[in-house]
N, C-alpha and C positions, 0 to 999 in steps of 0.2 A: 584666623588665617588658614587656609585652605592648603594642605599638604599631597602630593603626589598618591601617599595612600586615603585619602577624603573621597568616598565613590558614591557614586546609586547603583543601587542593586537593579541588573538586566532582567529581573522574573518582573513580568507584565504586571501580577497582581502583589507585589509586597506592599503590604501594611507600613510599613517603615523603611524606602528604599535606599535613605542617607548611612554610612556606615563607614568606618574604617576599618582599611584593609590589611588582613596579614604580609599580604604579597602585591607588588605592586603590580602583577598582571594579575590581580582576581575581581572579578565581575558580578559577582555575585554576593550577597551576604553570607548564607548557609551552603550546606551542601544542597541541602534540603530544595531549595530554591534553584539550587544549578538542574536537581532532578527534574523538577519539574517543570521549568518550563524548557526541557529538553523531551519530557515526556507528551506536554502541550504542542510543541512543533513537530513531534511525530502522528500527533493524535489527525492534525490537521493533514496532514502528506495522506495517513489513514483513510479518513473519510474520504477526500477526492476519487479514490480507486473503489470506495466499497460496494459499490451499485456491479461497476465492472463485474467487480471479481465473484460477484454473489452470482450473476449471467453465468462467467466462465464457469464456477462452481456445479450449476444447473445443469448446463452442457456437459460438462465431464459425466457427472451422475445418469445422465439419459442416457448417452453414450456407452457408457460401462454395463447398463442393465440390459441392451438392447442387443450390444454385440454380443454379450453371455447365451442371450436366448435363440440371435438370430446366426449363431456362427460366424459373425461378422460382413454378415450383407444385412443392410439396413435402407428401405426408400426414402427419399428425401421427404414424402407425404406421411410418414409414421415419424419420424422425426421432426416434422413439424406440430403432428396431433399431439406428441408428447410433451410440446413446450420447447424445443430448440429454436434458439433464436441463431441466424446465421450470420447476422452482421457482426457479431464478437467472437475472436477467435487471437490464439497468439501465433499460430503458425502455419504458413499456409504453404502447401508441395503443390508446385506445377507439375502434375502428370504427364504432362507431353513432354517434358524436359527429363521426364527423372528415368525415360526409356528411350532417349539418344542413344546409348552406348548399347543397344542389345541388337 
């Protein structure tokens, strides 16, 4: 007979996912199993961004070496020899807008 706490464990890969539960809202068998496949859905959220963020990362670093050297005027042609890619970026200022008020 099958009781309210009678579950399967919500972790993707449990070896044994039938279990009884201490608490009638618990979803998992172990803790162990709550971390992990808590760990596993971030891993995935993870990888979708990491091409991105590895770009953004790139850019920053170019960015940082070039203004140190060049006093912060840099050409768009040196910044491209260096590897910046321009299609990724997180933030973008319209200049023509950000000198209305002068």
């Amino acid at each position: 007979m099958e009781t309210p706490y009678h579950k399967i464990c919500e972790y993707e890969f449990c070896e044994q996912p039938e279990f009884i539960a201490k608490r009638s809202n618990q979803k998992y068998c172990s803790v162990d199993h709550y971390q992990k496949q808590n760990n596993y859905k971030e891993k995935i959220k993870r990888d979708l961004t990491k091409k991105i963020n590895a770009i953004l990362a790139k850019n920053r670093e170019i960015l940082r070496q070039n203004f140190e050297k060049n006093n912060g005027i840099i050409s768009k042609e040196k910044l491209l020899s260096a590897g910046y890619i321009f299609n990724y970026h997180t933030h973008k200022l319209n200049i023509k807008d950000s000198f209305d008020g002068i």
